[in-house]
PDB file of N, CA, C and O in Angstrom:
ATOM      1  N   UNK A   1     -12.455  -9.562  -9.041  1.00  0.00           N
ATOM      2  CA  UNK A   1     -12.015  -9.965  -7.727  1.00  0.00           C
ATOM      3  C   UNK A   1     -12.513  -8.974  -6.691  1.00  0.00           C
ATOM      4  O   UNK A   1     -11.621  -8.285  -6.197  1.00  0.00           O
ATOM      5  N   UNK A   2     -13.695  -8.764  -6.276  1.00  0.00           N
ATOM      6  CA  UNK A   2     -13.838  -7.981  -5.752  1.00  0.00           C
ATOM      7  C   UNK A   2     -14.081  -8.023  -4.083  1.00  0.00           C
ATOM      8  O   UNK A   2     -14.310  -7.049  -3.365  1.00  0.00           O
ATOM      9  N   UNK A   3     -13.977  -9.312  -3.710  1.00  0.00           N
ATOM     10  CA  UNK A   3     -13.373  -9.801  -2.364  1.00  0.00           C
ATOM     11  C   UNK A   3     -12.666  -9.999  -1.603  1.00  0.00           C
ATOM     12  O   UNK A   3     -12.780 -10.391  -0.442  1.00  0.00           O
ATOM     13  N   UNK A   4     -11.103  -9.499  -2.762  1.00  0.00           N
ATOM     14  CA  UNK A   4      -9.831  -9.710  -2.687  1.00  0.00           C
ATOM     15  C   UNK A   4      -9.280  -8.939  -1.315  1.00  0.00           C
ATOM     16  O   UNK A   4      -9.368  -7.712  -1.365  1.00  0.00           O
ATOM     17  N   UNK A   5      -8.888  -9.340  -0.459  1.00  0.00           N
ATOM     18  CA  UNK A   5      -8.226  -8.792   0.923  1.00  0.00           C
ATOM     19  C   UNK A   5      -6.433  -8.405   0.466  1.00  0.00           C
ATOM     20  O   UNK A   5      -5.864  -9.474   0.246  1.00  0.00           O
ATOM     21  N   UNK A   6      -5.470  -7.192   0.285  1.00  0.00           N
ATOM     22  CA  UNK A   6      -4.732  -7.601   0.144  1.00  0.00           C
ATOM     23  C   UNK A   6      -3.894  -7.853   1.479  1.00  0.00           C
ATOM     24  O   UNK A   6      -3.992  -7.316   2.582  1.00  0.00           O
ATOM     25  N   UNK A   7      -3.001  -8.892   0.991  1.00  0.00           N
ATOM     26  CA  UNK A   7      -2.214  -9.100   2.493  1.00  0.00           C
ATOM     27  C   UNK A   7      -1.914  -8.554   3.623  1.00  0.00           C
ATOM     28  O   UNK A   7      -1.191  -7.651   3.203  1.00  0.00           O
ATOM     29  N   UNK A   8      -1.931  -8.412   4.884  1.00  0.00           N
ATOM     30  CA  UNK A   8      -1.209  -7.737   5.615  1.00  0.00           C
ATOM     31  C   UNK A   8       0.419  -8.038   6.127  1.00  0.00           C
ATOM     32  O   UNK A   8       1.006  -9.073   5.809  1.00  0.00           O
ATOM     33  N   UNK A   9       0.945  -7.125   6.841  1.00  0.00           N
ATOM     34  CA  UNK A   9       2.388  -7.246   6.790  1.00  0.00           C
ATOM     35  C   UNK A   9       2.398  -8.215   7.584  1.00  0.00           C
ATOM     36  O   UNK A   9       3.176  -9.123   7.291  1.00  0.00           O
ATOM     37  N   UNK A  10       1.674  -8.350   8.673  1.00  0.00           N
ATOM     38  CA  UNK A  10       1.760  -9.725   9.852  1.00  0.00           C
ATOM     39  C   UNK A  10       1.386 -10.823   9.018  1.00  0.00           C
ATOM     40  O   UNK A  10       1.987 -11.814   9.434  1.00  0.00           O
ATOM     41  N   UNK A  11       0.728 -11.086   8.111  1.00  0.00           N
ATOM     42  CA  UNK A  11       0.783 -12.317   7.568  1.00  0.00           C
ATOM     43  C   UNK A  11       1.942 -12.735   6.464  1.00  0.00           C
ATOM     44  O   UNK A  11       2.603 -13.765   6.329  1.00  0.00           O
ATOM     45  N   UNK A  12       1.901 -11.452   5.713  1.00  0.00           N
ATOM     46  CA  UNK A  12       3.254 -11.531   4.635  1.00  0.00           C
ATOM     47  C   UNK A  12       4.333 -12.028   5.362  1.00  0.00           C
ATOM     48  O   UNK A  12       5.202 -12.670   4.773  1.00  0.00           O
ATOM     49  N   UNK A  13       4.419 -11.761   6.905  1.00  0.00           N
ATOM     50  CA  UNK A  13       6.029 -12.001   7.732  1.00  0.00           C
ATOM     51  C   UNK A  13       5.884 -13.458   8.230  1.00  0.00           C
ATOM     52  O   UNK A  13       6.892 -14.102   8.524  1.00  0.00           O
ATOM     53  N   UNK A  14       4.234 -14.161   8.360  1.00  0.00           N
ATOM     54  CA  UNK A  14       4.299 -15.371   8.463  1.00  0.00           C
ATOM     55  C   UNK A  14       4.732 -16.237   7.550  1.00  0.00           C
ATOM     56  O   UNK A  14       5.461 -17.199   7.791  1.00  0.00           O
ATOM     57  N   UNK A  15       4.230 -15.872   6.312  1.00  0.00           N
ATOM     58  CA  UNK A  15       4.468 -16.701   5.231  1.00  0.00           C
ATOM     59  C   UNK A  15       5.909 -16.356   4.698  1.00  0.00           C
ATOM     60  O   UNK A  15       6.172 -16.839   3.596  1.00  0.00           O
ATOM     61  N   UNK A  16       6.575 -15.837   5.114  1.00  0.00           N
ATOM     62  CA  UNK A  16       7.976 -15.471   4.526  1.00  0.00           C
ATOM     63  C   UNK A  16       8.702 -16.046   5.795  1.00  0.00           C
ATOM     64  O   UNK A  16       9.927 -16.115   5.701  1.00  0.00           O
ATOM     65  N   UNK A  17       8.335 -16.314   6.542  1.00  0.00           N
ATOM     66  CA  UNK A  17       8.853 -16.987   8.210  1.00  0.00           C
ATOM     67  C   UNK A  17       9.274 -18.426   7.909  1.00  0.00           C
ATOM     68  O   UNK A  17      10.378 -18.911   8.160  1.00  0.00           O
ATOM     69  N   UNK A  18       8.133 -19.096   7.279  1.00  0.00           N
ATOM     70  CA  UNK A  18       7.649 -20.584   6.920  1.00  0.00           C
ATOM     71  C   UNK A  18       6.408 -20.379   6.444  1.00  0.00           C
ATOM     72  O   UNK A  18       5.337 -20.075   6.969  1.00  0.00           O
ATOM     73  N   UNK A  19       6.988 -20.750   4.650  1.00  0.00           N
ATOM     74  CA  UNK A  19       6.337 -20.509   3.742  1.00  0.00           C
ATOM     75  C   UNK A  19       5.550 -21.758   3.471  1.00  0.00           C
ATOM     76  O   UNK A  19       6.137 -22.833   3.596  1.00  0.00           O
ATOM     77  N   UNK A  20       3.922 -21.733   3.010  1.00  0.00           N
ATOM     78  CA  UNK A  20       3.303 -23.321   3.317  1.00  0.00           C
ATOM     79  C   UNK A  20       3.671 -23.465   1.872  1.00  0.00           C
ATOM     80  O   UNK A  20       3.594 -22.624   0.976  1.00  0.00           O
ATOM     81  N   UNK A  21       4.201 -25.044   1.821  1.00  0.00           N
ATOM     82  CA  UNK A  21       4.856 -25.925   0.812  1.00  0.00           C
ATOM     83  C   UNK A  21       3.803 -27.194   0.783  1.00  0.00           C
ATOM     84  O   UNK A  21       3.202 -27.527   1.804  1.00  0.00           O
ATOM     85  N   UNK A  22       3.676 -27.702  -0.162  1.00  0.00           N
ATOM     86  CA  UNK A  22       2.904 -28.694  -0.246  1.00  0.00           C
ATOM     87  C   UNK A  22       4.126 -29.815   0.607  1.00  0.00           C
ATOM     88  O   UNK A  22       5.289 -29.787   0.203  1.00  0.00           O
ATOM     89  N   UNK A  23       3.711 -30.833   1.872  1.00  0.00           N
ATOM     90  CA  UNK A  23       4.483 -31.672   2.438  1.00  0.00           C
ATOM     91  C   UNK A  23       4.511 -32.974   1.717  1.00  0.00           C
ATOM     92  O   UNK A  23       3.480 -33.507   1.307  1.00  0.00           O
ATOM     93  N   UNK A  24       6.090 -33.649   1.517  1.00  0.00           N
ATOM     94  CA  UNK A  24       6.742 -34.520   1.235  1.00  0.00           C
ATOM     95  C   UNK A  24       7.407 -35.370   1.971  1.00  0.00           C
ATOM     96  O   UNK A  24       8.000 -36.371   1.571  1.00  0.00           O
ATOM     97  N   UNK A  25       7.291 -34.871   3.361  1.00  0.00           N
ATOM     98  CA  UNK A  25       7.919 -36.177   4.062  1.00  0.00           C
ATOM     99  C   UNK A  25       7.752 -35.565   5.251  1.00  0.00           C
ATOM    100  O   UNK A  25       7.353 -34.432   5.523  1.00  0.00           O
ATOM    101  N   UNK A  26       8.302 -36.943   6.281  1.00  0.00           N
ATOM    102  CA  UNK A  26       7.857 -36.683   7.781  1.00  0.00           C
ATOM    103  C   UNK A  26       8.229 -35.535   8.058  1.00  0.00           C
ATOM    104  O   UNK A  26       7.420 -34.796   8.618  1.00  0.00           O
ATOM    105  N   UNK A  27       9.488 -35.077   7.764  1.00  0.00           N
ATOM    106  CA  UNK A  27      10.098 -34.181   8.092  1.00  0.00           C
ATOM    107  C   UNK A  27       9.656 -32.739   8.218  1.00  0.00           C
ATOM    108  O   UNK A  27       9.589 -31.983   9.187  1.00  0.00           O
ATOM    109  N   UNK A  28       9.367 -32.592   6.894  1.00  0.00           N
ATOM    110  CA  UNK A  28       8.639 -31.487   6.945  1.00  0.00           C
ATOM    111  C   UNK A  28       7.086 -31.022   7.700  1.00  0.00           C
ATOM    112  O   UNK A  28       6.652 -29.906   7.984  1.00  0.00           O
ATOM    113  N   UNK A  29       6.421 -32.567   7.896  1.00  0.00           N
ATOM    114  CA  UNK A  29       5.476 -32.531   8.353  1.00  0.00           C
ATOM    115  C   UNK A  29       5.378 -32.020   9.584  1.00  0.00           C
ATOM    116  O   UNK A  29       4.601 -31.146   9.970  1.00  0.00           O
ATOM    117  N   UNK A  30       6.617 -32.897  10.495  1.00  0.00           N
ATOM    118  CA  UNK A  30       6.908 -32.420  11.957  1.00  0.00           C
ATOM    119  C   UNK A  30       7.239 -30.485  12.208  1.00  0.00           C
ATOM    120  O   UNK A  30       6.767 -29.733  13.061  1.00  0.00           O
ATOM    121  N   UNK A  31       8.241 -30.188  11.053  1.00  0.00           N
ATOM    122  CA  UNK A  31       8.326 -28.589  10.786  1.00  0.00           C
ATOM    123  C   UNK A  31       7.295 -27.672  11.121  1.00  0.00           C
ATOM    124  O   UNK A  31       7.227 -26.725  11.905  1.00  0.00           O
ATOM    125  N   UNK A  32       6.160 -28.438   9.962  1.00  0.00           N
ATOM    126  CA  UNK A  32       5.078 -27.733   9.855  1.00  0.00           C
ATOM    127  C   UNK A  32       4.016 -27.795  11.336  1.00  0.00           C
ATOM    128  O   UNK A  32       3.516 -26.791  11.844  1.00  0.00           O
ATOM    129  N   UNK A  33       3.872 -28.935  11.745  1.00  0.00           N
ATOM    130  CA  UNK A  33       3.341 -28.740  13.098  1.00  0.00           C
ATOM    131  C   UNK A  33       4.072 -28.450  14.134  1.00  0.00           C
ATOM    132  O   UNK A  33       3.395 -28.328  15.155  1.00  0.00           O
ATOM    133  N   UNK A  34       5.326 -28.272  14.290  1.00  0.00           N
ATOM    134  CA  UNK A  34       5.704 -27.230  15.256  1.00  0.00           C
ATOM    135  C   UNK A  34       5.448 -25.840  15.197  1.00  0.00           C
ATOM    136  O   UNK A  34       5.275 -25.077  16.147  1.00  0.00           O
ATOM    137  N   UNK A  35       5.440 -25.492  13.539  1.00  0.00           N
ATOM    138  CA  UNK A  35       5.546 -24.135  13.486  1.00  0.00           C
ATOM    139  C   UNK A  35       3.778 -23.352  13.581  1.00  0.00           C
ATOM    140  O   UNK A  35       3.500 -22.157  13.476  1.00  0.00           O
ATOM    141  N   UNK A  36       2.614 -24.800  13.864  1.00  0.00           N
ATOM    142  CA  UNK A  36       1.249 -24.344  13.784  1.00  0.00           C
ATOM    143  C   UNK A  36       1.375 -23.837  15.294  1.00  0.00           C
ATOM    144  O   UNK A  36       0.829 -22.809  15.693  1.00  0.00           O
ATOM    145  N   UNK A  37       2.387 -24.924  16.319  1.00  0.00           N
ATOM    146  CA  UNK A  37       2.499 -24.991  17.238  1.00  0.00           C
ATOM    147  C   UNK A  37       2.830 -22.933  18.071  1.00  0.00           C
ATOM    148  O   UNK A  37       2.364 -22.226  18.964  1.00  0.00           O
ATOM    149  N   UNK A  38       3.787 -22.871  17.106  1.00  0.00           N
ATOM    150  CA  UNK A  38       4.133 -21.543  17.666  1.00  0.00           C
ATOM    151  C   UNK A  38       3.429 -20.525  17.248  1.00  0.00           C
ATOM    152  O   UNK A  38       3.795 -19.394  17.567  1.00  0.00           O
ATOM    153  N   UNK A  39       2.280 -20.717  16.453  1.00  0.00           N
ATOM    154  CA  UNK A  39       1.701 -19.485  15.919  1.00  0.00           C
ATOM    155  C   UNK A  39       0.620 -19.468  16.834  1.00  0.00           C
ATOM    156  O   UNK A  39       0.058 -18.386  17.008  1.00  0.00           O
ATOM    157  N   UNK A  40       0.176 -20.594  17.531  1.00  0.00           N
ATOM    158  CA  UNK A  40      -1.062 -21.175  18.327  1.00  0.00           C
ATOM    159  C   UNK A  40      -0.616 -20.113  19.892  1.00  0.00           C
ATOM    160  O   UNK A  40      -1.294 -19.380  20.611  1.00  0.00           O
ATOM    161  N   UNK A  41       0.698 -20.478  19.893  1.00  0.00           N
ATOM    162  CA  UNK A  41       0.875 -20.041  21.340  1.00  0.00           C
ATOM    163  C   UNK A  41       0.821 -18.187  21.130  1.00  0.00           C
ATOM    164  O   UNK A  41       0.816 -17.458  22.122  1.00  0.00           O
ATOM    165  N   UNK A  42       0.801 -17.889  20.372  1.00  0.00           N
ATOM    166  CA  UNK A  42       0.603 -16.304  20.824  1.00  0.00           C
ATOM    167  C   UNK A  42      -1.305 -15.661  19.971  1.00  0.00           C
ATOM    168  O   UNK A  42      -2.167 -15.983  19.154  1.00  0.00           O
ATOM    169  N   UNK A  43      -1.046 -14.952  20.647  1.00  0.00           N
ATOM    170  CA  UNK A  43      -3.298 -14.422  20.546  1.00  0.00           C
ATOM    171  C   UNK A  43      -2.953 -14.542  18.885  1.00  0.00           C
ATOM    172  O   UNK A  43      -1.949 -14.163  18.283  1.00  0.00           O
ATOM    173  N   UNK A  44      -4.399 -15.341  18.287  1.00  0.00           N
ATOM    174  CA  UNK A  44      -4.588 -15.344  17.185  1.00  0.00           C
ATOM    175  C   UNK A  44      -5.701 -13.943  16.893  1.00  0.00           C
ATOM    176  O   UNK A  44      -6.567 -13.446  17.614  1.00  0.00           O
ATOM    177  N   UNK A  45      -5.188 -13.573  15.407  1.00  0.00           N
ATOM    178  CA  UNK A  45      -6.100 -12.775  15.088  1.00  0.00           C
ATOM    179  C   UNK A  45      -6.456 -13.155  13.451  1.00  0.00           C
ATOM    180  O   UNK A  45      -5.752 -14.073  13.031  1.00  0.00           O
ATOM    181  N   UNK A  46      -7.406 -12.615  12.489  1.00  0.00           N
ATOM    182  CA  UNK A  46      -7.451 -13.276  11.671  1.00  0.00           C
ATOM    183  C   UNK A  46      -6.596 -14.006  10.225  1.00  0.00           C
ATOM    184  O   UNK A  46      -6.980 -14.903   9.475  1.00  0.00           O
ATOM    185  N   UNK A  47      -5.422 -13.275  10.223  1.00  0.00           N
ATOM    186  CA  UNK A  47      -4.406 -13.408   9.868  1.00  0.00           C
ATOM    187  C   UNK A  47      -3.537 -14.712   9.715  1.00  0.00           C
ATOM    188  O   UNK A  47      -3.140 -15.332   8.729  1.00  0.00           O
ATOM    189  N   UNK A  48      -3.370 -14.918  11.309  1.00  0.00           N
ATOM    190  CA  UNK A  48      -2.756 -15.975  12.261  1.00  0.00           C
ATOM    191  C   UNK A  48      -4.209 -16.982  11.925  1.00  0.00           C
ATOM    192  O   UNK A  48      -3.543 -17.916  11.477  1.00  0.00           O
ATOM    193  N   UNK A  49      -5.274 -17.356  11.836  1.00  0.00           N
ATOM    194  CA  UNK A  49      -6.270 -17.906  11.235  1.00  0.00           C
ATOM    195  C   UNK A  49      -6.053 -18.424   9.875  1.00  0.00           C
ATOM    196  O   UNK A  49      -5.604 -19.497   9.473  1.00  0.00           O
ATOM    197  N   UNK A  50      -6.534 -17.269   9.213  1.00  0.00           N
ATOM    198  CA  UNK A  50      -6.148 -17.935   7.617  1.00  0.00           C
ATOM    199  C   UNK A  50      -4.426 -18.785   7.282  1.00  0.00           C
ATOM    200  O   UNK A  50      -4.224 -19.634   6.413  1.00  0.00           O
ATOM    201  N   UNK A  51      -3.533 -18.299   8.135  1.00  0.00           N
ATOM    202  CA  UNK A  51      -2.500 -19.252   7.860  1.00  0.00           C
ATOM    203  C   UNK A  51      -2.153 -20.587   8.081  1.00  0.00           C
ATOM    204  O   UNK A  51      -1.443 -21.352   7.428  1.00  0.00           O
ATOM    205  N   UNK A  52      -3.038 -20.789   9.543  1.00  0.00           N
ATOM    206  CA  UNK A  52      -3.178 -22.118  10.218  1.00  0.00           C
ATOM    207  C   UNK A  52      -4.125 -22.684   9.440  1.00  0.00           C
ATOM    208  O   UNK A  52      -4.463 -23.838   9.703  1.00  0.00           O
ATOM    209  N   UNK A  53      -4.649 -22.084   8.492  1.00  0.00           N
ATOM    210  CA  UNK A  53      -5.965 -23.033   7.929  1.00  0.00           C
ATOM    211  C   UNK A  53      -5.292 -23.682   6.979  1.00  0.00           C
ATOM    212  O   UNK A  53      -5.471 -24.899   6.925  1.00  0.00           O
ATOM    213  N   UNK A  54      -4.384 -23.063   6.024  1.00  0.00           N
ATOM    214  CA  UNK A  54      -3.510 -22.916   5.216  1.00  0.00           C
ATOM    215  C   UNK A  54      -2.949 -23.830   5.717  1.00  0.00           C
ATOM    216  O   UNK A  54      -3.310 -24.878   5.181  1.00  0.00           O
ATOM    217  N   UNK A  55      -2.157 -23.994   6.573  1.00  0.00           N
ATOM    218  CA  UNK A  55      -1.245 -25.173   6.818  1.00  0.00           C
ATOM    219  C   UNK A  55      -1.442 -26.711   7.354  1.00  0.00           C
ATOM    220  O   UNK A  55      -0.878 -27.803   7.278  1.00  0.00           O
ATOM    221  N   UNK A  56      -2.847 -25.972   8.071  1.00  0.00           N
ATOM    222  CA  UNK A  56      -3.697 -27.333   8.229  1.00  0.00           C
ATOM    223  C   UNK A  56      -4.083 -27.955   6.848  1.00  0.00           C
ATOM    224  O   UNK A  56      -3.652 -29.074   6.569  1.00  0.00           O
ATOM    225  N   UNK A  57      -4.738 -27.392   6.130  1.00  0.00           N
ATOM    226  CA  UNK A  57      -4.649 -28.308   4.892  1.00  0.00           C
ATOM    227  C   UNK A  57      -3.479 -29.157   4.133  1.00  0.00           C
ATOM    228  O   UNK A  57      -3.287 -30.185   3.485  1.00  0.00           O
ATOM    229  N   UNK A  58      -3.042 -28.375   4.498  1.00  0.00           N
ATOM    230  CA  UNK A  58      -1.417 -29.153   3.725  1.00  0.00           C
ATOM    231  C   UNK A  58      -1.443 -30.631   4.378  1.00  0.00           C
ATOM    232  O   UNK A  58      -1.674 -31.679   3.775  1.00  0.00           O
ATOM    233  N   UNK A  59      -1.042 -30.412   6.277  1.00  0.00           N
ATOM    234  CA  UNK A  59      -1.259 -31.716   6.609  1.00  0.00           C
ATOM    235  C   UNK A  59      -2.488 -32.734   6.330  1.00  0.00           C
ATOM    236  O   UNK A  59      -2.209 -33.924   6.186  1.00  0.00           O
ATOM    237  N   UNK A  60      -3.602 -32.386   6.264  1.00  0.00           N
ATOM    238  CA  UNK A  60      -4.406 -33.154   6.271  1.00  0.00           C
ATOM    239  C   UNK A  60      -4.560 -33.491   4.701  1.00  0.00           C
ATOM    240  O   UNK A  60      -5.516 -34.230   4.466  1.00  0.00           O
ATOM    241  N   UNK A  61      -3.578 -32.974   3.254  1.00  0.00           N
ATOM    242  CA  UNK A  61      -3.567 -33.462   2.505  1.00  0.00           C
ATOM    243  C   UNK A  61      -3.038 -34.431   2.284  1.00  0.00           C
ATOM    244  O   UNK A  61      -3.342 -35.382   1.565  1.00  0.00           O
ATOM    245  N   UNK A  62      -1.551 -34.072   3.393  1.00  0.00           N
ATOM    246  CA  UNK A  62      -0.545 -35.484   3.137  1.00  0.00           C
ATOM    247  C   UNK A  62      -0.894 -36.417   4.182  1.00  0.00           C
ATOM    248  O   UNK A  62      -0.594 -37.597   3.996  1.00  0.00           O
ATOM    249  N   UNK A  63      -1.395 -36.131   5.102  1.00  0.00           N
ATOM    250  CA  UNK A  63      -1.865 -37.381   5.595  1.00  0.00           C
ATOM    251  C   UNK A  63      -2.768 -38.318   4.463  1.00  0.00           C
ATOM    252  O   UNK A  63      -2.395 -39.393   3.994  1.00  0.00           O
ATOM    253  N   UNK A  64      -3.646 -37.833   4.256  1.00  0.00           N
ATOM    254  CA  UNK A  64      -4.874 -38.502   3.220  1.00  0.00           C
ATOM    255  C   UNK A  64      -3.892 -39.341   2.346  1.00  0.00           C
ATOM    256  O   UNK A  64      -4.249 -40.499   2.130  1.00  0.00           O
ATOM    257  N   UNK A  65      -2.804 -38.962   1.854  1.00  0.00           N
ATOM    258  CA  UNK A  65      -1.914 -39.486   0.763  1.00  0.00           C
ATOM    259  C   UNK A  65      -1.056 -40.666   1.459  1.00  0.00           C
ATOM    260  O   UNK A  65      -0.952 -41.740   0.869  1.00  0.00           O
ATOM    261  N   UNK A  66      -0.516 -40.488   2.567  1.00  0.00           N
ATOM    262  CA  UNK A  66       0.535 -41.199   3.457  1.00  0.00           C
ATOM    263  C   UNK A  66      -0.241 -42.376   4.545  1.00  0.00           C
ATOM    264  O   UNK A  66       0.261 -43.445   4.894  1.00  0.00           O
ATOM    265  N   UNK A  67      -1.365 -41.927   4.884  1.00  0.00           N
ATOM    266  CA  UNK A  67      -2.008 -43.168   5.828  1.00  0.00           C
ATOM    267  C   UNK A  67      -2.261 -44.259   5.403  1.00  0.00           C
ATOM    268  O   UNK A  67      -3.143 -43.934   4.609  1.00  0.00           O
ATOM    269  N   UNK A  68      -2.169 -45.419   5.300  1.00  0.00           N
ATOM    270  CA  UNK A  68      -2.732 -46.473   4.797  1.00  0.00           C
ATOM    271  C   UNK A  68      -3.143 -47.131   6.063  1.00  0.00           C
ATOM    272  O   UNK A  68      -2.553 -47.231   7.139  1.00  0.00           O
ATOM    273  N   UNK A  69      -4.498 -47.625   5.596  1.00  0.00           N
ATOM    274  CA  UNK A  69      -5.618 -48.611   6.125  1.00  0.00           C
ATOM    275  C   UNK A  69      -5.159 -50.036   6.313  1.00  0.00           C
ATOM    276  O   UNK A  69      -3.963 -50.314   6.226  1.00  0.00           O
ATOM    277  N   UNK A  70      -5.676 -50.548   6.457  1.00  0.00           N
ATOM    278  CA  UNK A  70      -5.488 -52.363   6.663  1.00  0.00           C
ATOM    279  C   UNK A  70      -6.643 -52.511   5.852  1.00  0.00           C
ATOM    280  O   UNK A  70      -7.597 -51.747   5.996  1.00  0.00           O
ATOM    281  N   UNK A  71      -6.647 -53.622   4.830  1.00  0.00           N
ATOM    282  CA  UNK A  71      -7.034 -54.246   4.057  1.00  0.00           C
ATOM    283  C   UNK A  71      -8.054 -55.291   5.140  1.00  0.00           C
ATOM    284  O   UNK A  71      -7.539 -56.116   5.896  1.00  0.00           O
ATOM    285  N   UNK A  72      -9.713 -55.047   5.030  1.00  0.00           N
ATOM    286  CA  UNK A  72     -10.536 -55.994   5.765  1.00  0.00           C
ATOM    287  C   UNK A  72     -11.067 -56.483   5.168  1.00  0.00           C
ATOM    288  O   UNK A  72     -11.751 -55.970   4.282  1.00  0.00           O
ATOM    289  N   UNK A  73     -10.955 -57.991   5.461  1.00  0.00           N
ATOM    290  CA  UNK A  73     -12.024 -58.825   4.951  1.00  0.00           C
ATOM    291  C   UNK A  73     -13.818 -58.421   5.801  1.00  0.00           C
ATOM    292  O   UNK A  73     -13.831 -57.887   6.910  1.00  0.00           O
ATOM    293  N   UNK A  74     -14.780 -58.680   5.272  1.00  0.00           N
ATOM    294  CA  UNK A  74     -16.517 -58.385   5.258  1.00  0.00           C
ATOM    295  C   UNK A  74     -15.999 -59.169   7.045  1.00  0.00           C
ATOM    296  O   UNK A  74     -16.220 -58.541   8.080  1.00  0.00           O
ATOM    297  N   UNK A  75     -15.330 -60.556   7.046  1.00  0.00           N
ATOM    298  CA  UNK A  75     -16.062 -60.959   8.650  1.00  0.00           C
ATOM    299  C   UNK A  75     -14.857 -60.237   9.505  1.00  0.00           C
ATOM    300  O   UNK A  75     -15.313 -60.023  10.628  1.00  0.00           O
ATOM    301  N   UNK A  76     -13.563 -59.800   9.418  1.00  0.00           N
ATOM    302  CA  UNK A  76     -13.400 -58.676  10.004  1.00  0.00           C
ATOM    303  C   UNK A  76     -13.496 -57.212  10.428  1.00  0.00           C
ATOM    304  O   UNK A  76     -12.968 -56.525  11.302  1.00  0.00           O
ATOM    305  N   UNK A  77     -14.299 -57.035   9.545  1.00  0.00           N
ATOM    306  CA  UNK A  77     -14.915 -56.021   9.568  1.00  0.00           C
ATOM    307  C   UNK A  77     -16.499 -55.718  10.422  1.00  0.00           C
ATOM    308  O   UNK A  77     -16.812 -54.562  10.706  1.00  0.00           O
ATOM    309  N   UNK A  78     -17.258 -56.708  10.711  1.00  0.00           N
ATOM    310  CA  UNK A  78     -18.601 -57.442  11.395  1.00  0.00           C
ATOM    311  C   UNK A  78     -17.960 -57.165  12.406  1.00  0.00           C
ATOM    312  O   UNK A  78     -18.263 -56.235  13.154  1.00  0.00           O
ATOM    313  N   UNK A  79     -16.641 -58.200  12.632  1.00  0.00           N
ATOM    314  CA  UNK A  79     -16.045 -58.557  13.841  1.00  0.00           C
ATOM    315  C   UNK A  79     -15.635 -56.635  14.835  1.00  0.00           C
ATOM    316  O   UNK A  79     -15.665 -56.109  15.948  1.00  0.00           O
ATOM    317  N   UNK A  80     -15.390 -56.421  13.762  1.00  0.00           N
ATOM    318  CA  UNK A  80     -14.881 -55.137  14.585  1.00  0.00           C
ATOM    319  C   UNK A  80     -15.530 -54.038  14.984  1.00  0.00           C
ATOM    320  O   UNK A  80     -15.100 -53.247  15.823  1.00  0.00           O
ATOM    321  N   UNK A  81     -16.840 -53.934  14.252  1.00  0.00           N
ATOM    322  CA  UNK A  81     -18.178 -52.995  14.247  1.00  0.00           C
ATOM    323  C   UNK A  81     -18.573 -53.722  15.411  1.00  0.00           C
ATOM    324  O   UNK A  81     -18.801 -53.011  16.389  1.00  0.00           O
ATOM    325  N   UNK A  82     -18.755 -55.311  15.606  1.00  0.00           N
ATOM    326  CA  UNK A  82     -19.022 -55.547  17.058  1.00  0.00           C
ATOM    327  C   UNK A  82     -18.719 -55.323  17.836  1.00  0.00           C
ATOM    328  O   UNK A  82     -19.578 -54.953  18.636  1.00  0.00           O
ATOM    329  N   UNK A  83     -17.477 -55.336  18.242  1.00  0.00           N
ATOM    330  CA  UNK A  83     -16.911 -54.847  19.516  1.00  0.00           C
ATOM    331  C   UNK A  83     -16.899 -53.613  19.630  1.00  0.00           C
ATOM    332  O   UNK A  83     -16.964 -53.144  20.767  1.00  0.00           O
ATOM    333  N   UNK A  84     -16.831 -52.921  18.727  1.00  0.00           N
ATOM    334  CA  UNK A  84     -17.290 -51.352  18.779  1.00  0.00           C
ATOM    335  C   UNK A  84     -18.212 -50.733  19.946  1.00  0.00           C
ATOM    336  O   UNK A  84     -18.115 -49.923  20.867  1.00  0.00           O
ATOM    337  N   UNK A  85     -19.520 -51.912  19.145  1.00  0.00           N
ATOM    338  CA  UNK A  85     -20.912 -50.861  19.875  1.00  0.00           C
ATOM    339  C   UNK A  85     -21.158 -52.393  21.428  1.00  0.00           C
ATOM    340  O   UNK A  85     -22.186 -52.526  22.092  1.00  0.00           O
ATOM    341  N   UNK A  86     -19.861 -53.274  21.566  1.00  0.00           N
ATOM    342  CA  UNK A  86     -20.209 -53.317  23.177  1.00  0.00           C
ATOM    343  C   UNK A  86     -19.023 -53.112  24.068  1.00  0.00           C
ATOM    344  O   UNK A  86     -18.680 -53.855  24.987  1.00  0.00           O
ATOM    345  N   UNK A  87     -18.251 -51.646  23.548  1.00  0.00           N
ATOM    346  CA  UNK A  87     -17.666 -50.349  24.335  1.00  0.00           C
ATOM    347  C   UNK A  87     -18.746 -49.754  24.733  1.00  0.00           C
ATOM    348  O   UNK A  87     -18.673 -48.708  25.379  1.00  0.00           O
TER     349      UNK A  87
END
């Protein structure tokens, strides 16, 4: 491991603040983006970086898991690429 960074105390106090959990429901989801929310509002340094990355993944895992699409048929799908490109 010879890349290994060990923690610093400003990040150890983030992750012991609100610890990233893999998300299970809205709830937590909303948690978690308030709390990207408050780390955003004060100067990031790299720390405050690697945690938001960290937590950004989480959401964008459970989104991937929780979004569902609409089921298109081939001529709704034509239909909708058309109107697309005459925006």
């Amino acid at each position: 491991m010879a890349n290994f960074k060990a923690p610093s105390d400003f990040y150890l106090r983030l992750v012991t603040e609100f610890p990233p959990r893999p998300i299970q429901d809205e709830a937590l989801l909303q948690a978690t983006q308030e709390r990207i929310n408050q780390v955003l509002s004060n100067p990031l340094n790299d720390d405050a970086r690697d945690y938001l990355r960290v937590l950004g993944m989480l959401i964008y895992e459970y989104e991937e898991q929780t979004e569902v699409f609409p089921k298109l048929t081939d001529e709704e799908r034509i239909q909708a690429l058309q109107e697309d490109s005459v925006d």
